[in-house]
N, C-alpha and C positions, 0 to 999 in steps of 0.2 A: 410367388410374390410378384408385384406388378414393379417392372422398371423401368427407369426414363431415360432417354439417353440426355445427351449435353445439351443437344437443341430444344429437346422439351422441357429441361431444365432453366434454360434460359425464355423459353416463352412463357411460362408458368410465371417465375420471379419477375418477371420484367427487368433483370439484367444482363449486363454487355459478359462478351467475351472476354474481357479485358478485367472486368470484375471478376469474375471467375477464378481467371488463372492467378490473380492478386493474390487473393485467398489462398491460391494454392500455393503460391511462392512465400507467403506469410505464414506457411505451415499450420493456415487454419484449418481447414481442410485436404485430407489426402486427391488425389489428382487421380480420377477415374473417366471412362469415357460411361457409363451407366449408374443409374443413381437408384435406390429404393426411398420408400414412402419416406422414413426417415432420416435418410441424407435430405430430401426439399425439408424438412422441419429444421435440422441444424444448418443449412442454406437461409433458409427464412428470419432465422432471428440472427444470423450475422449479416445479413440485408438489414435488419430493424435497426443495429447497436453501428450498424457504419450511416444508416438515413439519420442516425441520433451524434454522428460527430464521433463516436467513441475508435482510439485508434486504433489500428492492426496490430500495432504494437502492444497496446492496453489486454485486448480481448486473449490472443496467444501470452500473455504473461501471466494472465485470471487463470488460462485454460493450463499452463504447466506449475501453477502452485496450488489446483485442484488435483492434480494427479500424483501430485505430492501428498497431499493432506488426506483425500478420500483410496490412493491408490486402485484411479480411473483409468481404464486404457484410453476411455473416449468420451470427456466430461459434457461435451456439446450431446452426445446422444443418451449420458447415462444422468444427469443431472438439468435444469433449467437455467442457462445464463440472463439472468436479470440487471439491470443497472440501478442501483442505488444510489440517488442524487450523484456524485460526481465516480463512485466505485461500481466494480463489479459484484455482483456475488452471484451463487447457485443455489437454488431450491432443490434439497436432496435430503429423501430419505426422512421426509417429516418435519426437516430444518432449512432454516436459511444460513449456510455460511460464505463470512465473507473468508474466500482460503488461502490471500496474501497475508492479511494479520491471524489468520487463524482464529475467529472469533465467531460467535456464535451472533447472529442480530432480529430481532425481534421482527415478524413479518405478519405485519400491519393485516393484509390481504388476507390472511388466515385465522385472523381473531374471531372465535365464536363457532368458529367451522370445525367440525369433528374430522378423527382421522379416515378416511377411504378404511373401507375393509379389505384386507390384505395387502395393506400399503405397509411398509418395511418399517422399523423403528429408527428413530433418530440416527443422524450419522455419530458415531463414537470417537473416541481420539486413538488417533494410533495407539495399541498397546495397554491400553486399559478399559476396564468394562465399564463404563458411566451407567447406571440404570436410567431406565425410562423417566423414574419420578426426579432422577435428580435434573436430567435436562428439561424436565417442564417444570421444576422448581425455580430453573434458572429463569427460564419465559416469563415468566409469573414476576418474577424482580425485575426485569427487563421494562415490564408492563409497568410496575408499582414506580418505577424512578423517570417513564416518560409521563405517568401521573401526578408527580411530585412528590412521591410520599417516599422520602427518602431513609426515615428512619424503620419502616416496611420495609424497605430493600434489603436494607441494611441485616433488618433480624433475618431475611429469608439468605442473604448470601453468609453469613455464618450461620445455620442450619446448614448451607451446602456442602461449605467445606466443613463442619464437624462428622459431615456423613461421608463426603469424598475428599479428603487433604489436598489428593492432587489434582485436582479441578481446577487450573489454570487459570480459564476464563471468568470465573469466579472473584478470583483475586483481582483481577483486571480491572470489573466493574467495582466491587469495593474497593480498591485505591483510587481512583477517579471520584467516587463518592467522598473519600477523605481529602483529595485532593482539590478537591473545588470546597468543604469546607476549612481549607487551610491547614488542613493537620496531615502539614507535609511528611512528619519523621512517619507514622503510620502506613501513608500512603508508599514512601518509601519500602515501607519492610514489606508491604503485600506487592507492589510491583517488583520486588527482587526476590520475593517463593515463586510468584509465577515463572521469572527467568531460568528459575534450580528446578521444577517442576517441571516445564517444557522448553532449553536450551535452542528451541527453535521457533518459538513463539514471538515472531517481530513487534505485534504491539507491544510486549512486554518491555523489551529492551527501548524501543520511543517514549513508551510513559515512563517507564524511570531517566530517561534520559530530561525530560520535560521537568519532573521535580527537582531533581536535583541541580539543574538549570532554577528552580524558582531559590535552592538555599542555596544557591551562587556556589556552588563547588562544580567549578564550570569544566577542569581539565575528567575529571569522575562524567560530567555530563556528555563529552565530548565521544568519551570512549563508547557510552552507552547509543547514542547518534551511528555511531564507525558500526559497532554490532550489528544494529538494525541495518543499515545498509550494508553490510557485509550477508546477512541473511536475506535480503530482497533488496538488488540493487536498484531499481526500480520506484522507489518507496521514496516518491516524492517530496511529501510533509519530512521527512527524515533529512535529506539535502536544505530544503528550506532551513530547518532550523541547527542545522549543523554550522551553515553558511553563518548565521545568524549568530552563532557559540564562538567563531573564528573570528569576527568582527570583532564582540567586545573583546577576546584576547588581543586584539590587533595585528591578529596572522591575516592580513589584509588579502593575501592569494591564495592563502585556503578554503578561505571566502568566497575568492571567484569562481575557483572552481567548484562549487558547490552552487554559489548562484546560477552558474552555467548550466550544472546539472538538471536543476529543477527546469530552469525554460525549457531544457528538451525534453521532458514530459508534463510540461503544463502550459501550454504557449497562451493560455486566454485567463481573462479576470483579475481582477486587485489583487491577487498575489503574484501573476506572474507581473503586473505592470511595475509592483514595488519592486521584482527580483532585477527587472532590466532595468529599473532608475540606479538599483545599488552598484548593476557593475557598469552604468557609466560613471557614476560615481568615482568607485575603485579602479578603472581606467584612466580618470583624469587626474586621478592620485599621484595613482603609477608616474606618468608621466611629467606631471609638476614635481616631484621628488626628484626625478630623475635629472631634470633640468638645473633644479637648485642646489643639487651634487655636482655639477659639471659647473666647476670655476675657470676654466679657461678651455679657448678654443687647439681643438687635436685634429689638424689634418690627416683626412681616413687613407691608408697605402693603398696603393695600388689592388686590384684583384680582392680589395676586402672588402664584405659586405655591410659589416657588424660596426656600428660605434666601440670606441677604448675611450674609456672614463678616467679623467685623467682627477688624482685627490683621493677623497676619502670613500672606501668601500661602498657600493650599494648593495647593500644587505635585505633578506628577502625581508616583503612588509608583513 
């Protein structure tokens, strides 16, 4: 087998030294002084996903909840890392999964294209045998509801689960379909099978978190938020609208810190620009509160650093 060392590595990619070792300190890559055909391929498309902005961060967090999901030693060389509008996913094994929310997503790229011969069959969920027809019955619904035809979807994803109960993903997209036609108590009970069917299925616990945020049973939505980031801390959209949960309770610092959260994994676009308007917001809060609790002036001792508030408690917001 032909191999390259570093320097040929680096003349081939047209990158630095310094790029290199990045990677290798980001545990995207293992730190070798020779490289095969294969190592330049998973080189190459972590060149493509960092010329596209996506972070080191992003890419190693895609790469350790596929190793989780598909039980990959090495997802950059056993699967295809792709970016999808603002996510990751991998093309593997017949499917596109995205393998932070665990979700199956419909790949455009592939529509009409038959399967290779002797290409593997779909990836499976850990621990249970899906057949073939049921996850191209899912593709086929996936298809029918970015075509509108929702009450198609509809019959094909109860077909699915009458064939597979615990077909997770399933429940997903049908609650979503009830859930944008307002039939939130519905939508409810299919995004909480899919939680008791797969306890580690992150979209699961965000969409129920989402509804039950829309019937205002906000402390139940909260919990469901904390879940989802508790199974991928990481999980952006999850801080956003947790932040968001803590606001209307008027837990104004649980807020922040959750607005905080989000800017450090989303630093660009109208959502992060609304996250830093909210916590100047809640920092000028912070601080007018604090002012208008302090009814008279407290000469600070000696050696101390800290304001003493002299009156009535400030208690957290």
């Amino acid at each position: 087998m032909t191999s390259y060392s570093r320097q040929d590595v680096l003349r081939i990619l047209q990158i630095s030294s310094r790029q290199l070792q990045g990677w290798e300190r980001a545990g995207l890559i293992p730190a070798q002084q020779t490289y095969t055909f294969q190592d330049l391929g998973q080189l190459r498309t972590l060149r493509c996903l960092r010329e596209d902005d996506v972070s080191a961060a992003s890419i190693r967090h895609s790469i350790v909840a596929m190793k989780a999901v598909a039980g990959m030693a090495n997802p950059l060389l056993e699967a295809s890392l792709v970016r999808t509008g603002t996510r990751l996913a991998f093309r593997h094994m017949g499917a596109m999964v995205d393998p932070i929310r665990r979700q199956l997503l419909f790949d455009f790229e592939r529509v009409g294209q038959k399967q290779a011969v002797g290409e593997p069959s779909p990836l499976r969920k850990p621990g249970v045998g899906n057949p073939r027809g049921v996850q191209d019955r899912f593709l086929t619904a996936v298809q029918a509801e970015e075509l509108g035809e929702k009450d198609r979807a509809i019959g094909i994803y109860d077909e699915i689960l009458a064939t597979d109960s615990g077909y997770a993903p399933a429940y997903i997209n049908l609650g979503t379909i009830y859930f944008h036609l307002r039939q939130f108590g519905r939508a409810e009970e299919l995004y909480r099978r899919a939680t008791e069917e797969d306890p580690s299925y992150v979209l699961a616990f965000f969409d129920l978190g989402n509804v039950l945020d829309e019937m205002e049973r906000l402390e139940e939505s909260i919990a469901a938020y904390r879940q989802a980031i508790a199974l991928s801390p990481r999980y952006a959209d999850a801080h956003y609208n947790l932040a968001l949960a803590f606001e209307r309770k008027g837990e104004r610092r649980h807020a922040l810190r959750h607005w905080q959260a989000y800017l450090r994994l989303d630093r660009t676009g109208p959502w992060a620009d609304h996250a830093r308007g909210q916590i100047h917001k809640l920092l000028s809060r912070e601080k007018l509160s604090i002012a208008w609790r302090t009814d008279k002036y407290v000469p600070r001792a000696k050696g101390v650093a800290s304001l003493e508030l002299v009156g009535e408690d400030v208690q957290d917001q």
